[in-house]
BAMIGU-279870 format. One record per residue: residue number from 1; x, y, z of N, C-alpha, C in turn. Coordinates in nm, 2 decimals. Each point is the difference from the previous one (the first is absolute). Example, Ala and Ser with C-alpha at 12.3 -4.5 7.8 and 13.67 -1.06 7.14 Angstrom:
2
TIVEX 1 1.32 -0.57 0.78 -0.09 0.12 0.00 0.09 0.12 0.00;
TIVEX 2 -0.04 0.11 -0.07 0.09 0.11 0.00 -0.08 0.11 0.08;
% end
This chain:
260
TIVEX 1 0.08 -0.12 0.00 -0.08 0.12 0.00 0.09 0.13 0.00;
TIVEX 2 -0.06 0.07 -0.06 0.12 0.18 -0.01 -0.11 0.06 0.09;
TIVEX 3 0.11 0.09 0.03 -0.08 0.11 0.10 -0.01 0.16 -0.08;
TIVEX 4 -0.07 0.07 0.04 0.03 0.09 -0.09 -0.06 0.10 0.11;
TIVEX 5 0.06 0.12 0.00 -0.02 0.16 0.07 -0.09 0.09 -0.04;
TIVEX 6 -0.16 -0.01 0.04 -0.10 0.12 -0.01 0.07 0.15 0.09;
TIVEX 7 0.05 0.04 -0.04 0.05 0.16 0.05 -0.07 0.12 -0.03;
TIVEX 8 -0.06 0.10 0.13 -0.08 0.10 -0.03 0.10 0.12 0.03;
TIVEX 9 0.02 0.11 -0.06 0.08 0.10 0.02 -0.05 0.12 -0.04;
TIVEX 10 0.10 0.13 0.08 -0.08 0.17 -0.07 0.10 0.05 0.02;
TIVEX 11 0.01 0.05 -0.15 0.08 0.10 -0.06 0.18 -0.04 0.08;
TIVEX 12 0.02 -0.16 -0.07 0.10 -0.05 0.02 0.12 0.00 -0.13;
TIVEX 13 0.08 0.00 0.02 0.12 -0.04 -0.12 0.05 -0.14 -0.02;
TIVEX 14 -0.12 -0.08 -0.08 -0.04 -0.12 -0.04 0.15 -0.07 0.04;
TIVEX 15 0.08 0.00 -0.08 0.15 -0.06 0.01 0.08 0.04 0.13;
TIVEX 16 0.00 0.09 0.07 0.06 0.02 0.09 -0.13 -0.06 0.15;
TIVEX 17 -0.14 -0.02 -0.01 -0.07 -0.02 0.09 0.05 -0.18 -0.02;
TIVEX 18 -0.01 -0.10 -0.13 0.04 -0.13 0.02 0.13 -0.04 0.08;
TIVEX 19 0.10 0.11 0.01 0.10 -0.03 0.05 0.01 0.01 0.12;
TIVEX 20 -0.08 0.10 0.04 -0.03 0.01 0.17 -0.07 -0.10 0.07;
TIVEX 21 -0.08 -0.05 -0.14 -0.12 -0.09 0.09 0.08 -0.15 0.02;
TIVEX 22 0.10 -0.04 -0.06 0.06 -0.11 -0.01 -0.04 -0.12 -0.07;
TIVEX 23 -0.12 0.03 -0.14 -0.06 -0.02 -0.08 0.10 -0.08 -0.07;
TIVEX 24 -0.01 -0.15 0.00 0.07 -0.08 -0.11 -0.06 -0.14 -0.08;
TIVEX 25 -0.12 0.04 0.01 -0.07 -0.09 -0.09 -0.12 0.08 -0.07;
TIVEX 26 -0.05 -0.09 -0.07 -0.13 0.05 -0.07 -0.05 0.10 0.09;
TIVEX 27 -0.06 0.16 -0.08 -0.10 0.05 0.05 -0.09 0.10 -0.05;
TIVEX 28 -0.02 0.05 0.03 -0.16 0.11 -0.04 0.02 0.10 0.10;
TIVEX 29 0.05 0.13 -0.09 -0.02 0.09 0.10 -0.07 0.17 -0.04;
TIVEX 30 -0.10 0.02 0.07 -0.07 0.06 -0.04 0.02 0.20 0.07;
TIVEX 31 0.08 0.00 -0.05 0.02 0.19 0.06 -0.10 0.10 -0.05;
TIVEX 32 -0.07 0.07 0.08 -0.10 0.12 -0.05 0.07 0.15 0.01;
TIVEX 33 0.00 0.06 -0.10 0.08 0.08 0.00 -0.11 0.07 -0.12;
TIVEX 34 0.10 0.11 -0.04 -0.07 0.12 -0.12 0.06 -0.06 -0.13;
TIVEX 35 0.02 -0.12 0.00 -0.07 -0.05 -0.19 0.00 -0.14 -0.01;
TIVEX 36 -0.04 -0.01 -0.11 -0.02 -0.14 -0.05 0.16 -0.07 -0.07;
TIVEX 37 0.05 -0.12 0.05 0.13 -0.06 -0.04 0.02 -0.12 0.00;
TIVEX 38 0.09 -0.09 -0.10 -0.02 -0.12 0.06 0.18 -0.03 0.00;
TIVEX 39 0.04 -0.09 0.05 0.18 -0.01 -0.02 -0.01 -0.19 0.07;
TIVEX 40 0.06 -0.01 -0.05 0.07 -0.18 0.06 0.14 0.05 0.09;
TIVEX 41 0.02 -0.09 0.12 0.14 0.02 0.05 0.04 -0.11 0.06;
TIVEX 42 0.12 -0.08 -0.11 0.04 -0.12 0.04 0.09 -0.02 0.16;
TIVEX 43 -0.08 -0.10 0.01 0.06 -0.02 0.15 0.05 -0.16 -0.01;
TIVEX 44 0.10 0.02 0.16 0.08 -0.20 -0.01 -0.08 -0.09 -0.09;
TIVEX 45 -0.14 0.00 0.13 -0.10 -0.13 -0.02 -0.10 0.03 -0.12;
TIVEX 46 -0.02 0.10 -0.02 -0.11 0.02 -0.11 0.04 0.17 -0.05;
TIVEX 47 -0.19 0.02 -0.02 0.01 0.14 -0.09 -0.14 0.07 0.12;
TIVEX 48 0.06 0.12 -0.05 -0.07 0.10 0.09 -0.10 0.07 -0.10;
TIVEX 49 -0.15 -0.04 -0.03 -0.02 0.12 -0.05 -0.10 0.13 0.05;
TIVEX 50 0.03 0.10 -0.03 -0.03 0.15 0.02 -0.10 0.04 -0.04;
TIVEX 51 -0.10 0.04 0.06 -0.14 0.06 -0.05 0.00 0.13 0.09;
TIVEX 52 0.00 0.13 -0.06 -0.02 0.11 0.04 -0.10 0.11 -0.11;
TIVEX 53 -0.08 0.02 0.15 -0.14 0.07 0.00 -0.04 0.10 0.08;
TIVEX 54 -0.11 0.08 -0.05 -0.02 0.11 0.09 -0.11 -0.03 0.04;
TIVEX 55 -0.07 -0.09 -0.02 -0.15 -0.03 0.11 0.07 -0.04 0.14;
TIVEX 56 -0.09 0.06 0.11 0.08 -0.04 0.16 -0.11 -0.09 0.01;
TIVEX 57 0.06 -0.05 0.14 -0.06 -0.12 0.05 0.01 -0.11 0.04;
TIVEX 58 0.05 -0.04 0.15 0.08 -0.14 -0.02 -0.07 -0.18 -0.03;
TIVEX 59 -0.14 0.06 0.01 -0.07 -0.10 -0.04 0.01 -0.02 -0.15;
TIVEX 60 0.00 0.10 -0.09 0.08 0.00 -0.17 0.04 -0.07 -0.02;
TIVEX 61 0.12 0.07 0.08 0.14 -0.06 -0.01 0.01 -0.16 -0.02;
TIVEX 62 -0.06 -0.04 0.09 0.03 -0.13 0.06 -0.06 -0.10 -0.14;
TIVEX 63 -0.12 0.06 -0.05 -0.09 -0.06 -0.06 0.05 -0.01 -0.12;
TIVEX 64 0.10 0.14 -0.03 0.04 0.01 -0.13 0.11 -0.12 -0.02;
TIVEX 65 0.09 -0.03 0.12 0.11 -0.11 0.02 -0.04 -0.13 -0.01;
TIVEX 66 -0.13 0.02 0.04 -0.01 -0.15 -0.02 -0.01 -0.06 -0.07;
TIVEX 67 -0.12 0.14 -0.08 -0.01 -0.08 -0.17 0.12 -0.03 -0.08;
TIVEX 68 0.11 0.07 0.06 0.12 -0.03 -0.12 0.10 -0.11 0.04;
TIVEX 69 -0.05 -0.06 0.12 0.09 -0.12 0.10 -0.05 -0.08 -0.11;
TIVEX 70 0.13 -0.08 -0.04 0.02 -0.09 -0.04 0.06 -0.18 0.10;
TIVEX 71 0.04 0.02 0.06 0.08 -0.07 0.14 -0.15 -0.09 0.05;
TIVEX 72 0.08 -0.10 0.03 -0.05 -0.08 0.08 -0.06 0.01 0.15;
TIVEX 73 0.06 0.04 0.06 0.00 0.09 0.15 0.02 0.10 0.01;
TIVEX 74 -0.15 0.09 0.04 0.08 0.22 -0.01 0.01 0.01 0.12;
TIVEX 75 0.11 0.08 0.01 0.01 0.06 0.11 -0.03 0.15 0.08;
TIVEX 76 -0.11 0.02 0.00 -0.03 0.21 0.02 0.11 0.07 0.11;
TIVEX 77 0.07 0.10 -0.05 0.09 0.03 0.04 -0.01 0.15 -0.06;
TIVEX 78 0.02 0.09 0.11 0.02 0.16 0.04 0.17 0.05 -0.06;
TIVEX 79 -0.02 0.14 -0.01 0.14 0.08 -0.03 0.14 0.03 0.12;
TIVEX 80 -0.11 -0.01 0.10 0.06 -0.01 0.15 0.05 -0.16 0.10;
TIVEX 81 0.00 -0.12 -0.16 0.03 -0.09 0.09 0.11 -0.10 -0.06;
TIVEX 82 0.10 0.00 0.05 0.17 -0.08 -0.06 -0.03 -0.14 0.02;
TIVEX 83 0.02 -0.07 -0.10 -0.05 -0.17 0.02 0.17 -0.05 0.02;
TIVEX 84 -0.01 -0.12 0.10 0.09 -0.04 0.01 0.06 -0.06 -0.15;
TIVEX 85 0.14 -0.06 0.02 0.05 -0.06 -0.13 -0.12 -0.14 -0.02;
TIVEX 86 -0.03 -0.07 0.11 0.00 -0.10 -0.01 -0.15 -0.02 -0.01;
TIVEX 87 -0.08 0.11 -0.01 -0.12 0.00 -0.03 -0.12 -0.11 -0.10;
TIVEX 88 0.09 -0.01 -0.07 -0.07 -0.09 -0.10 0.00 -0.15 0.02;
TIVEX 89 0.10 0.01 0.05 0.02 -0.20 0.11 -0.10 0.03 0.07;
TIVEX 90 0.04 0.06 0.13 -0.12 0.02 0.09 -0.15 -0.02 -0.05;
TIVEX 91 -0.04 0.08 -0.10 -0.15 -0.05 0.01 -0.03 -0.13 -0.09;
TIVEX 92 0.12 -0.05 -0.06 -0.03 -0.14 -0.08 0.01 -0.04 0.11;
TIVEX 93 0.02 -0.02 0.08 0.06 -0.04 0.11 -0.14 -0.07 0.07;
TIVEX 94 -0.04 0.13 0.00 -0.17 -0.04 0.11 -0.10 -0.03 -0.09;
TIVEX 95 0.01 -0.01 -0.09 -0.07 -0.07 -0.13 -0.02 -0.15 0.02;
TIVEX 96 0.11 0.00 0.01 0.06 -0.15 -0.01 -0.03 -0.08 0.13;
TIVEX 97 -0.01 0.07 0.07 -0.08 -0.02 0.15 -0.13 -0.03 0.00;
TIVEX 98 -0.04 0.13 -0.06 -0.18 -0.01 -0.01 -0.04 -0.02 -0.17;
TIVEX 99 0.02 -0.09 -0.04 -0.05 -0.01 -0.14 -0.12 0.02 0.01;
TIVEX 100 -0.09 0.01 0.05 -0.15 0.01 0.01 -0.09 0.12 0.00;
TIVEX 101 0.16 0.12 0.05 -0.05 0.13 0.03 0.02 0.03 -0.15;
TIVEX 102 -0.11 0.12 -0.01 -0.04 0.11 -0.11 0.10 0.12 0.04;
TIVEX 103 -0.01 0.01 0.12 0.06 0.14 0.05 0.05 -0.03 0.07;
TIVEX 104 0.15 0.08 0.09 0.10 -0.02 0.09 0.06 0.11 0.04;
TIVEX 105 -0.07 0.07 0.13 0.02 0.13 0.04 0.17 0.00 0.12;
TIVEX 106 0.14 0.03 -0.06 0.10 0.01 0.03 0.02 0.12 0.11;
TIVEX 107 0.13 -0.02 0.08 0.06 0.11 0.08 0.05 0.08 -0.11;
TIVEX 108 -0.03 0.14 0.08 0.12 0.05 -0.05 0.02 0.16 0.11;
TIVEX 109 0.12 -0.01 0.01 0.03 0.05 0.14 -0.06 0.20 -0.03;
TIVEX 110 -0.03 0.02 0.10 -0.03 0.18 0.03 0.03 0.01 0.19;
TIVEX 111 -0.04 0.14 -0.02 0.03 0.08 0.13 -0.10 -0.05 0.10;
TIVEX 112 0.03 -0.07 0.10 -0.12 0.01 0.10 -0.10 0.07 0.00;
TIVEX 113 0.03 0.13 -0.03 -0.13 0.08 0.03 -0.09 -0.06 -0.12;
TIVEX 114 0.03 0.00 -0.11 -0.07 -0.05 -0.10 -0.06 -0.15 -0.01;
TIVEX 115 0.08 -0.05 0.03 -0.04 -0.13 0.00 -0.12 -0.06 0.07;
TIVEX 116 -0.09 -0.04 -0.10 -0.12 -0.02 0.02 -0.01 -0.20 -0.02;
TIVEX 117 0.11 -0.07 0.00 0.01 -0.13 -0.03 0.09 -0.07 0.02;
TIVEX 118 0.05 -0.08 0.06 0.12 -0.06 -0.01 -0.04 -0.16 -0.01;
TIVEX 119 0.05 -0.10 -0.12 -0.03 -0.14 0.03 0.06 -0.10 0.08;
TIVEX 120 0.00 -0.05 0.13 0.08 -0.06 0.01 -0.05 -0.15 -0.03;
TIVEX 121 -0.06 -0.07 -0.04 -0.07 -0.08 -0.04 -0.04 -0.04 -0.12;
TIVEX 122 -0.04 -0.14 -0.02 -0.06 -0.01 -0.16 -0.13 0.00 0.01;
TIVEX 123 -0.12 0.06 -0.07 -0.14 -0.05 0.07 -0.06 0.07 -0.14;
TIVEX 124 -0.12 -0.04 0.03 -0.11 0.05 -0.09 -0.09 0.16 0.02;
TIVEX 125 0.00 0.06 -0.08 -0.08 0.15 0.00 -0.09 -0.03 -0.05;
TIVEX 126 -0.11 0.08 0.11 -0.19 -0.04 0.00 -0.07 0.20 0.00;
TIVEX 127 -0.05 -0.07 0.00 -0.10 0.12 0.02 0.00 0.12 0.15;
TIVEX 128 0.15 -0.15 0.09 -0.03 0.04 0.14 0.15 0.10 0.00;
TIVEX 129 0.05 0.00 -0.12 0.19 0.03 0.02 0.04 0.07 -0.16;
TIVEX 130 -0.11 0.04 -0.02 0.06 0.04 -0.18 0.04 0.16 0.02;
TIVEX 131 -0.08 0.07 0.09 0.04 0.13 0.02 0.13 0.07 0.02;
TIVEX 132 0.04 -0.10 0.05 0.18 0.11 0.07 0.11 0.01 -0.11;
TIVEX 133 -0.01 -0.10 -0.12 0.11 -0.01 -0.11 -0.04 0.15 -0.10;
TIVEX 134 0.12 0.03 -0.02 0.01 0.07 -0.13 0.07 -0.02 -0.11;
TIVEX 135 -0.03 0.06 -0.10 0.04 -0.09 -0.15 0.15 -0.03 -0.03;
TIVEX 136 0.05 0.02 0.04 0.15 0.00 0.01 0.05 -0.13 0.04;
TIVEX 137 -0.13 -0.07 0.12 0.01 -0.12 0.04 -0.05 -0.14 -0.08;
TIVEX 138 -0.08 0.04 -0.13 -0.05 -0.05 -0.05 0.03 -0.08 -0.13;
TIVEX 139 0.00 -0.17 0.00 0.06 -0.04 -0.14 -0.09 -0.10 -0.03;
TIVEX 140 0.01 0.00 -0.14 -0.15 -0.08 -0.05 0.00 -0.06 -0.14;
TIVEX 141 -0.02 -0.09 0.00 -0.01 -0.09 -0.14 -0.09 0.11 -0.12;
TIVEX 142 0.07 -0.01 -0.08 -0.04 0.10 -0.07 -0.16 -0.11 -0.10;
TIVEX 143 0.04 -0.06 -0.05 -0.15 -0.11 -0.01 -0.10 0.04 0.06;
TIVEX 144 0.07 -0.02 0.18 -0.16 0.02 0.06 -0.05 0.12 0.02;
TIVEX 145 0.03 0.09 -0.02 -0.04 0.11 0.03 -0.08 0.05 -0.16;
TIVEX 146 0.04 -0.03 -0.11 -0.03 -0.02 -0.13 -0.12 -0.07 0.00;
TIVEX 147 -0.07 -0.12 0.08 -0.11 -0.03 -0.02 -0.06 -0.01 0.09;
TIVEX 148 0.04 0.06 0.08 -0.11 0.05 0.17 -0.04 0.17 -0.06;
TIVEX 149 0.07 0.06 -0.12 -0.07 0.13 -0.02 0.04 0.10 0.08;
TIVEX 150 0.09 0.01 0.05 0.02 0.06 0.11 0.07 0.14 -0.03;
TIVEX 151 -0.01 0.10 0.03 0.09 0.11 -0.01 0.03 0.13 0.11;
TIVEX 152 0.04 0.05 -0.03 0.01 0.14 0.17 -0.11 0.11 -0.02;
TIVEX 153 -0.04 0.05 0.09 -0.12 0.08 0.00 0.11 0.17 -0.07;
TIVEX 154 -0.11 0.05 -0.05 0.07 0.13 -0.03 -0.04 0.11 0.08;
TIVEX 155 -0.10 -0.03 0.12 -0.07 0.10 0.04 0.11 0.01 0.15;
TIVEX 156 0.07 -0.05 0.05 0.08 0.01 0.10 0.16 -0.02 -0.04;
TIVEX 157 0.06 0.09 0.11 0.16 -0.04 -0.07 0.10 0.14 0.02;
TIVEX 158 0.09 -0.01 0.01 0.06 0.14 -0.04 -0.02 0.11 -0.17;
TIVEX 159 -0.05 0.06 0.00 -0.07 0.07 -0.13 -0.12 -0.02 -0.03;
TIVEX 160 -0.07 -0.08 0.12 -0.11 -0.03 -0.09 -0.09 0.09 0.09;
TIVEX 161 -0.17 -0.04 0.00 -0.09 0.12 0.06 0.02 -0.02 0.18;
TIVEX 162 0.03 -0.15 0.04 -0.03 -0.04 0.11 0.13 -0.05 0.05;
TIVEX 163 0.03 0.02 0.13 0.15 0.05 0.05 0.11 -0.18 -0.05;
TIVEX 164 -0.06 -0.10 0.07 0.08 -0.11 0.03 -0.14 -0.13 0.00;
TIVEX 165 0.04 -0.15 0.00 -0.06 -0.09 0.04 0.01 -0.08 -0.14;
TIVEX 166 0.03 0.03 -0.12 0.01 -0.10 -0.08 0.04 -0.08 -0.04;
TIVEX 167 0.09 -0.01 0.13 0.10 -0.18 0.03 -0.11 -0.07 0.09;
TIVEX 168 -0.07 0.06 0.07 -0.11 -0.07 0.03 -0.12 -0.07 -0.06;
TIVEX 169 -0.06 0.10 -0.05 -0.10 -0.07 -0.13 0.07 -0.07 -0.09;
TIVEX 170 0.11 0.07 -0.06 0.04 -0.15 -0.09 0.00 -0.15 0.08;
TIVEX 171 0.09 0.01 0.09 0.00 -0.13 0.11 -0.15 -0.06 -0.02;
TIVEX 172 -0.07 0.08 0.03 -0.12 -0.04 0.05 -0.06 -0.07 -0.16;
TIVEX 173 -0.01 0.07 -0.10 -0.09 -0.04 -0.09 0.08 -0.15 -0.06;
TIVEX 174 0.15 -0.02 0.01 0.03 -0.13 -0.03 -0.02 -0.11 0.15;
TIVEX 175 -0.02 0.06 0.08 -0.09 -0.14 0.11 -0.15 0.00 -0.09;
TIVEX 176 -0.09 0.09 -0.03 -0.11 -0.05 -0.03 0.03 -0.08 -0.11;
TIVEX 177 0.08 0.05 -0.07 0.03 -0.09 -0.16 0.02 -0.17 0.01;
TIVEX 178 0.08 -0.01 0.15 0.03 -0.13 0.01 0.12 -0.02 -0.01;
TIVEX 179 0.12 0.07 0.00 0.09 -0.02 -0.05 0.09 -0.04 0.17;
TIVEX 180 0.11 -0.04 0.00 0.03 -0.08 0.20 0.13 0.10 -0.01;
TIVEX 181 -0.03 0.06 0.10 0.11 0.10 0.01 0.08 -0.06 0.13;
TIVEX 182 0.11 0.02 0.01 0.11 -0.07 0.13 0.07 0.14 0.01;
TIVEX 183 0.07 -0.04 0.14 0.09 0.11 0.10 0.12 -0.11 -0.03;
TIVEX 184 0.13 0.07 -0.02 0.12 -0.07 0.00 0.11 0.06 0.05;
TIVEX 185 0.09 -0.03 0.10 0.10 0.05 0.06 0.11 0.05 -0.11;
TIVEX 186 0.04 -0.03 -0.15 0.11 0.07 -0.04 -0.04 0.12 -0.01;
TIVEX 187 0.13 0.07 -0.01 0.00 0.19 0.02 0.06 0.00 -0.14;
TIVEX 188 -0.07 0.10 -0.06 0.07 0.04 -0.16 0.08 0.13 -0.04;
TIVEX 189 -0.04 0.11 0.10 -0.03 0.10 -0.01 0.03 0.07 0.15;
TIVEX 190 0.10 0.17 -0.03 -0.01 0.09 0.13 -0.08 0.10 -0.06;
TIVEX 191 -0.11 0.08 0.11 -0.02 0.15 -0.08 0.12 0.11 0.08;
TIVEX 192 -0.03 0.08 -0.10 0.11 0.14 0.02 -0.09 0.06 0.01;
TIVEX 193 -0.03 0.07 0.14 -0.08 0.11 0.07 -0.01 0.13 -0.08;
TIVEX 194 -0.10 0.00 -0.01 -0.04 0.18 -0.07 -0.16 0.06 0.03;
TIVEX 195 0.04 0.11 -0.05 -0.13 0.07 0.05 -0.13 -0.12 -0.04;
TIVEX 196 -0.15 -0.07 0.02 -0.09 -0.01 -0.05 -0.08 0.06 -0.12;
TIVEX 197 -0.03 -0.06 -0.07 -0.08 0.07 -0.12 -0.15 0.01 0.00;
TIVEX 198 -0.06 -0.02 0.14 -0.10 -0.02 0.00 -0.07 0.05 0.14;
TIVEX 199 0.13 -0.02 0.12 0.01 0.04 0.15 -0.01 0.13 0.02;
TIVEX 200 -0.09 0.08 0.03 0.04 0.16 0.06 -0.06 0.04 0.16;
TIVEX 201 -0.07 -0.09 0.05 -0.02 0.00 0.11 -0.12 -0.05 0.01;
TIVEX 202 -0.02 0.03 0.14 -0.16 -0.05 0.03 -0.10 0.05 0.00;
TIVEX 203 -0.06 0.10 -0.11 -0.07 0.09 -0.04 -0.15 -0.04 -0.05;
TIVEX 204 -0.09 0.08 -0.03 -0.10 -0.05 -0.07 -0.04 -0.09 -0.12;
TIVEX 205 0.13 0.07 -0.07 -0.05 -0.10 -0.15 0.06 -0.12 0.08;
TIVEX 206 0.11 -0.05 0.05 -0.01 -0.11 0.04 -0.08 -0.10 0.05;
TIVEX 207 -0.07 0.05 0.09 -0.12 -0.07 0.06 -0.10 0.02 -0.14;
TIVEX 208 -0.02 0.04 -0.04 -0.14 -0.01 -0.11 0.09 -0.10 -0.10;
TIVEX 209 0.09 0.01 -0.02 0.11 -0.09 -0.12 -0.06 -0.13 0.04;
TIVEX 210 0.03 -0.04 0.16 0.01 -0.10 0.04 -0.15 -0.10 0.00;
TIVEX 211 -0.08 0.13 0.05 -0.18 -0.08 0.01 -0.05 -0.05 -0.14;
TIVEX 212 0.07 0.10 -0.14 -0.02 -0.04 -0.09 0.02 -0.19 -0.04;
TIVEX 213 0.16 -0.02 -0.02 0.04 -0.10 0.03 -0.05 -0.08 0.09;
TIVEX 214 -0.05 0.05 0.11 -0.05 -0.18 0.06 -0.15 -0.01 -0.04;
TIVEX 215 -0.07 0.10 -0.07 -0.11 -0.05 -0.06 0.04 -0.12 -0.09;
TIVEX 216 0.12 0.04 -0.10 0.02 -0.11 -0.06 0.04 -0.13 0.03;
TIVEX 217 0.10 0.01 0.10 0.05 -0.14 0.04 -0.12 -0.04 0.11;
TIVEX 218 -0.08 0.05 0.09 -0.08 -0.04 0.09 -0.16 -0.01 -0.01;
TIVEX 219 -0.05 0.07 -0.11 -0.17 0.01 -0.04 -0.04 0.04 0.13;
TIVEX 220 -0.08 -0.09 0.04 -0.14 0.02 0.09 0.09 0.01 0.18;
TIVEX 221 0.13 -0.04 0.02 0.09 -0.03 0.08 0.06 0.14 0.03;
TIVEX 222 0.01 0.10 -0.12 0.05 0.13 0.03 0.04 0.06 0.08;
TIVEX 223 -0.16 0.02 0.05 -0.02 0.15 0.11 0.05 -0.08 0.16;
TIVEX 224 0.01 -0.13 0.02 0.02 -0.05 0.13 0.17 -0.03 0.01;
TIVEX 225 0.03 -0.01 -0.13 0.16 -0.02 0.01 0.07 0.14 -0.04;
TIVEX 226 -0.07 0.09 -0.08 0.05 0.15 0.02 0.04 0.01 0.18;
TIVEX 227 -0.09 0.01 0.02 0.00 0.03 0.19 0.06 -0.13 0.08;
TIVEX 228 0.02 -0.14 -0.07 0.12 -0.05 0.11 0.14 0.08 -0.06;
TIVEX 229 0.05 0.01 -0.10 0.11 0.07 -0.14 0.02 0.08 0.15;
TIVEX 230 -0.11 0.10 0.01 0.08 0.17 0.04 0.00 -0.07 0.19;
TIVEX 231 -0.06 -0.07 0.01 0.02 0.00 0.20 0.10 -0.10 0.01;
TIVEX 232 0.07 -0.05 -0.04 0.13 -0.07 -0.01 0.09 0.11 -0.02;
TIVEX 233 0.02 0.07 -0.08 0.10 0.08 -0.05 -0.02 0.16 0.05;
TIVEX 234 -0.09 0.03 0.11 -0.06 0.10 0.05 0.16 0.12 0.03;
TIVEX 235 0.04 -0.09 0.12 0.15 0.07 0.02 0.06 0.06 -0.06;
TIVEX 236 0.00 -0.09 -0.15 0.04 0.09 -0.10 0.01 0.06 -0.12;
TIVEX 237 -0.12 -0.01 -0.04 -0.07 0.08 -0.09 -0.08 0.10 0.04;
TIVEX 238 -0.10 -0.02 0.10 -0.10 0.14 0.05 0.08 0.04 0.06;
TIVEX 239 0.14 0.11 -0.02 0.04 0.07 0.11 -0.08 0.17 -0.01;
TIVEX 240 0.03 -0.01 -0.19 -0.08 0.12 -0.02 -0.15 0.01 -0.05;
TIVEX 241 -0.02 -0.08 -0.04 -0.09 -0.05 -0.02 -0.10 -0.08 0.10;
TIVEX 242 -0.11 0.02 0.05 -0.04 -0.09 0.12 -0.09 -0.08 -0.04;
TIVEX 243 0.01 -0.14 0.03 -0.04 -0.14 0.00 -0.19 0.06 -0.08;
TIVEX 244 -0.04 0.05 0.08 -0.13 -0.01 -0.07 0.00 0.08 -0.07;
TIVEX 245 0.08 0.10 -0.06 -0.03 0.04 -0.16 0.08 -0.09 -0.11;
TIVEX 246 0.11 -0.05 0.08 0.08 -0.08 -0.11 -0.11 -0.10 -0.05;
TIVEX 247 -0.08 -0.07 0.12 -0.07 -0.08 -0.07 -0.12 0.05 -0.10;
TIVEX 248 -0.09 0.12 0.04 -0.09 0.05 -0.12 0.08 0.00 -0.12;
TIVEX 249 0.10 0.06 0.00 0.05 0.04 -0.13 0.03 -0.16 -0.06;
TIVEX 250 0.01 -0.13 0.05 0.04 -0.12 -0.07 -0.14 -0.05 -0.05;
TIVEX 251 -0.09 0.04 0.07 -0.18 0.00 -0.03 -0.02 0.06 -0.13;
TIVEX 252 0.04 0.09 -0.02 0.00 0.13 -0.07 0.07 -0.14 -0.13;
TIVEX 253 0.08 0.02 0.01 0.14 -0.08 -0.13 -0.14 -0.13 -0.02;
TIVEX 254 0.01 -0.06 0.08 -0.10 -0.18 -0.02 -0.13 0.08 -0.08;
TIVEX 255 -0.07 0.11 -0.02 -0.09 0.06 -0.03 0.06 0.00 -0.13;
TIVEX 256 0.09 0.08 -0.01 0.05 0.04 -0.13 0.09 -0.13 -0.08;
TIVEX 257 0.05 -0.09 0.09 0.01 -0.14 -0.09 -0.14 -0.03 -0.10;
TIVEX 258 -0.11 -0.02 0.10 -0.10 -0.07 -0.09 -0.08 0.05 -0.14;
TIVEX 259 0.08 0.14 0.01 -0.05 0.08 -0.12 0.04 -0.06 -0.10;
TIVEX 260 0.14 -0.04 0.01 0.15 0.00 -0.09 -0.07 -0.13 -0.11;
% end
């Protein structure tokens, strides 16, 4: 099986971003910037190719990569993240472990503060554990994703109308597809800390961003898990914001999901 690199970037320098990323096999890399381009950039293990565009969006992005993955196993992978050398063993690696899995959500190391996942185990992702990965973590038979229909939402994301969560819904819409997603202890990948593209605090559009989104991933479950969401995390989100407007305003978002 080849592995091949879905890469989302902005307003990057195509050949000098492969080099940083430690990119040496097949990939797809999709930079948004102010024009339309296309270039190949041969690498050890394969070829890199370049798609640059001026539509934003990282849900696009991703969707635009996919269609052009050719590879047996993609891997979605950010401008902010250095793959180890040995990256492409590694996830044949856990393949070959789980031949059964469609999907194989990998480490890959970040800053504690950020770090929303770490695997120390091999197990199965349900409906009870899909939330905390982000796409970076994410590797998938390109087949199945091909006939489960599956693609990234464009309504959430960095550039898009709605702040973040579309590592979520995607997660989510290939469980409903059927497809067996696994957690596997190899690490592929470090991120290199930078500002957020999507983070500016804990403000209003946030909370409305967010009620939106769990209309989608939660339906009729919403409005009760909006309000466990914010009294978990009360400490530290409602500092300026206080707990019962944060929640109207996620009321407010779940209102304006069901428009959408």
């Amino acid at each position: 099986m080849k592995i091949e690199v879905l890469a989302s970037a902005v307003e990057q320098n195509p050949a000098e971003l492969v080099a940083k990323m430690n990119i040496h096999t097949d990939a797809v890399l999709v930079n948004q910037c102010d024009r339309y381009d296309y270039t190949q950039i041969p690498v050890s293990d394969g070829t890199v190719k370049c798609f640059s565009m001026p539509e934003r969006g990282v849900g696009l992005s991703r969707n635009t990569a996919l269609l052009h993955a050719k590879g047996d196993i993609c891997l979605f992978s950010d401008e902010d993240i250095v793959l180890t050398d040995d990256y492409e063993k590694e996830i044949l690696r856990a393949y070959q472990e789980l031949p059964d899995a469609d999907m194989i959500l990998v480490n890959v190391k970040v800053a504690p503060t950020r770090r929303t996942y770490w695997n120390e185990d091999v197990h199965r992702v349900s409906y009870r554990n899909y939330g905390r990965y982000p796409a970076y973590s994410i590797t998938a038979k390109r087949d199945a994703l091909r006939r489960a229909n599956v693609y990234y939402s464009v309504l959430f994301g960095g550039g898009a109308k709605y702040s973040n969560g579309e590592d979520s819904l995607f997660l989510r819409d290939c469980l409903k597809a059927g497809l067996k997603i696994y957690a596997h202890t190899v690490c592929i990948g470090e991120e290199i800390e930078r500002e957020s593209t999507w983070f500016s605090g804990y403000h209003e559009k946030f909370f409305r961003d967010r009620g939106v989104l769990y209309h989608f991933l939660y339906g009729k479950m919403a409005f009760l898990l909006s309000f466990r969401f914010l009294w978990v995390h009360r400490q530290q989100m409602c500092r300026e914001i206080p707990l019962q407007k944060a929640f109207a305003l996620m009321r407010a978002g779940i209102r304006e999901g069901k428009g959408q």
